[in-house]
Short mmCIF file of the C-alpha atoms (twelve columns), coordinates in Angstrom:
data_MODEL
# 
_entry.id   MODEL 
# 
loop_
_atom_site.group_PDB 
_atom_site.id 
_atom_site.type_symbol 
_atom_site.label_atom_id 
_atom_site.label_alt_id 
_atom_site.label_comp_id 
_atom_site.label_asym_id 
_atom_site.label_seq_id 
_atom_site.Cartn_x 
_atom_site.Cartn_y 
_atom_site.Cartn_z 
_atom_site.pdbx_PDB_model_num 
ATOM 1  C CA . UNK A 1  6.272   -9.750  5.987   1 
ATOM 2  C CA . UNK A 2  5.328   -7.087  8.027   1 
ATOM 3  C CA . UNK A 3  1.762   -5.900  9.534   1 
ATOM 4  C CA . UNK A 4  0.352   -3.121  7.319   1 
ATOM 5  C CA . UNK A 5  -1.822  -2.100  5.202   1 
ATOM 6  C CA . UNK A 6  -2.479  -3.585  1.355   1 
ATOM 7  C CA . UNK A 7  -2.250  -0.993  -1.294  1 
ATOM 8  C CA . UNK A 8  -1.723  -0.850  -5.143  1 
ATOM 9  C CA . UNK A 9  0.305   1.633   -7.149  1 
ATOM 10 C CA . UNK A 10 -1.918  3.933   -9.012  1 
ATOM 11 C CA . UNK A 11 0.927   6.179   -10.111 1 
ATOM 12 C CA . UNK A 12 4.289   7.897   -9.195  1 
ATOM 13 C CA . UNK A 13 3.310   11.900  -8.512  1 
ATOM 14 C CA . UNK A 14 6.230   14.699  -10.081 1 
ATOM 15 C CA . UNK A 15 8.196   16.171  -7.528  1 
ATOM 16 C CA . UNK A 16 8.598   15.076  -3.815  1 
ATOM 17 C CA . UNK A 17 12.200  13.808  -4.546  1 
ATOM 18 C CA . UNK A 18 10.426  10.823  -6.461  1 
ATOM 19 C CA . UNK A 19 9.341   9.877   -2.959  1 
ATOM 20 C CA . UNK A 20 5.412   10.095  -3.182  1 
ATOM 21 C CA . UNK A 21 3.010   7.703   -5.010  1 
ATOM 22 C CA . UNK A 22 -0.649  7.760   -5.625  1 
ATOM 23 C CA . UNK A 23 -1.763  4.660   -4.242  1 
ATOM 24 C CA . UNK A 24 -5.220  2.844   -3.873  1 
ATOM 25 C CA . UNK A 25 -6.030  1.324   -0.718  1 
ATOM 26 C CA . UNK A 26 -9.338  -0.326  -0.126  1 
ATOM 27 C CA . UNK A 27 -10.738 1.749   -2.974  1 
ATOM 28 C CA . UNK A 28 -9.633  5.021   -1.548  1 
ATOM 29 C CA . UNK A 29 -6.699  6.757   -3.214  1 
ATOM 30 C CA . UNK A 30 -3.761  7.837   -0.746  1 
ATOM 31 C CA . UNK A 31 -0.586  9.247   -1.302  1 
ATOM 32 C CA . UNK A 32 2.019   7.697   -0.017  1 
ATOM 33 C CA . UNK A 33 5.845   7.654   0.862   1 
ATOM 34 C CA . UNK A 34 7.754   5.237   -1.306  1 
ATOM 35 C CA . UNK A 35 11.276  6.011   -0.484  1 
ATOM 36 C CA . UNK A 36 11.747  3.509   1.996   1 
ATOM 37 C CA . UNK A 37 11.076  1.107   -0.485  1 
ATOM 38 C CA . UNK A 38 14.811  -0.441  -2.402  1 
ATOM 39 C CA . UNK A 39 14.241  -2.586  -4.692  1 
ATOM 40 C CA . UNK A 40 14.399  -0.307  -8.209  1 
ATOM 41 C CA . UNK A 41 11.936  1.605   -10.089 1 
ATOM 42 C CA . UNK A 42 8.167   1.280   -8.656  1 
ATOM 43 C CA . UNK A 43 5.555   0.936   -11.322 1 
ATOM 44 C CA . UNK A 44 1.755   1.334   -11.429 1 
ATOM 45 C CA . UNK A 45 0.028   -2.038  -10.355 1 
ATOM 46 C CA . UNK A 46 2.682   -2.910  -8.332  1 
ATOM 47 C CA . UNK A 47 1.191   -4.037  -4.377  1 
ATOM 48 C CA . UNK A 48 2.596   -2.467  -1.421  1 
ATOM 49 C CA . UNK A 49 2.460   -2.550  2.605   1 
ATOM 50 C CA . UNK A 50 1.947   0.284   4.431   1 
ATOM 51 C CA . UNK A 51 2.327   1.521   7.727   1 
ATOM 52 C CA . UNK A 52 2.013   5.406   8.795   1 
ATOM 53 C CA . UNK A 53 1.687   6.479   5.210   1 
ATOM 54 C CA . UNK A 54 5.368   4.902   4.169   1 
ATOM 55 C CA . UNK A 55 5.165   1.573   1.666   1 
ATOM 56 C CA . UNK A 56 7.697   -0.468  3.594   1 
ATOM 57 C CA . UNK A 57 7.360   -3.913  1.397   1 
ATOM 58 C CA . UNK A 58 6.789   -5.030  -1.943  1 
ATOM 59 C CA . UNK A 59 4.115   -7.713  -2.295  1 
ATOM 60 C CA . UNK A 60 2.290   -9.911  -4.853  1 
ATOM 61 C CA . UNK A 61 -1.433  -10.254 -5.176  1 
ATOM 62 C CA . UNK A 62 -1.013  -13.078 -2.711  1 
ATOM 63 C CA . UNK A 63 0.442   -11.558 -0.341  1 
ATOM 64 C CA . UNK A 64 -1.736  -8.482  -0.637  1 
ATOM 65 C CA . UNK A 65 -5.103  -10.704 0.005   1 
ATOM 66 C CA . UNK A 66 -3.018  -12.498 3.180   1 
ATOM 67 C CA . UNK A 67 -2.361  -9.148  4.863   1 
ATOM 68 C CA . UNK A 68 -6.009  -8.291  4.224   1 
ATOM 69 C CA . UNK A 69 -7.152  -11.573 5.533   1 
ATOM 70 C CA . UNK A 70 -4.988  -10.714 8.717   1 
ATOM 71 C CA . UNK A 71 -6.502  -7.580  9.324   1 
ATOM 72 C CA . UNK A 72 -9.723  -8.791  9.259   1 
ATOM 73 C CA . UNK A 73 -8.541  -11.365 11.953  1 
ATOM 74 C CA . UNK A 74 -7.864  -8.458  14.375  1 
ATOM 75 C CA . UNK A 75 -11.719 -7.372  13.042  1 
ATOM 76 C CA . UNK A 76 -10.684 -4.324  10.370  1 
ATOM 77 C CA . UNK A 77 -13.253 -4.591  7.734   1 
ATOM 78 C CA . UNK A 78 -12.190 -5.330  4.023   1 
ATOM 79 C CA . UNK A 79 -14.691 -2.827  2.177   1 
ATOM 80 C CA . UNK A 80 -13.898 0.332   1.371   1 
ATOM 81 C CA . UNK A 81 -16.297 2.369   3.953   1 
ATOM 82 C CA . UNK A 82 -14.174 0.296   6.892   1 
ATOM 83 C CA . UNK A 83 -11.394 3.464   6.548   1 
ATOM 84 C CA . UNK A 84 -8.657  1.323   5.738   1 
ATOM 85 C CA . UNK A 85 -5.691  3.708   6.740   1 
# 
């Protein structure tokens, strides 16, 4: 797993070259590159990584909370006024 960011798939924008996705990250909504990602279709809900505004891994719940629980090692706050991105 790489260091980055947990965010969840709000939904895939129009346009871009089906590269962009509205995403939800600490309660704030980002878009975000998603063509870096190659595993099939994306789908709201789904949890993703990011680093520098690309989603660079698919990850579960689990592994959503465990890169959350790392930054907060390395003293990023979890709640949503911390700026998480």
């Amino acid at each position: 797993m790489c260091l980055g960011i947990p965010g969840r798939v709000i939904e895939l924008l129009d346009g871009y070259g089906n590269q962009l996705a509205l995403v939800d990250v600490a309660g704030v909504q980002r878009k975000i590159n998603i063509g870096l990602l190659d595993e099939g279709p994306l789908e709201p809900g789904t949890w993703v990584l990011i680093h520098m505004g690309f989603a660079l891994e698919r990850v579960d719940s689990a592994g959503a909370d465990r890169a959350m629980d790392g930054l907060e090692l390395m003293g990023r706050p979890r709640d949503p006024d911390g700026d998480a991105g």
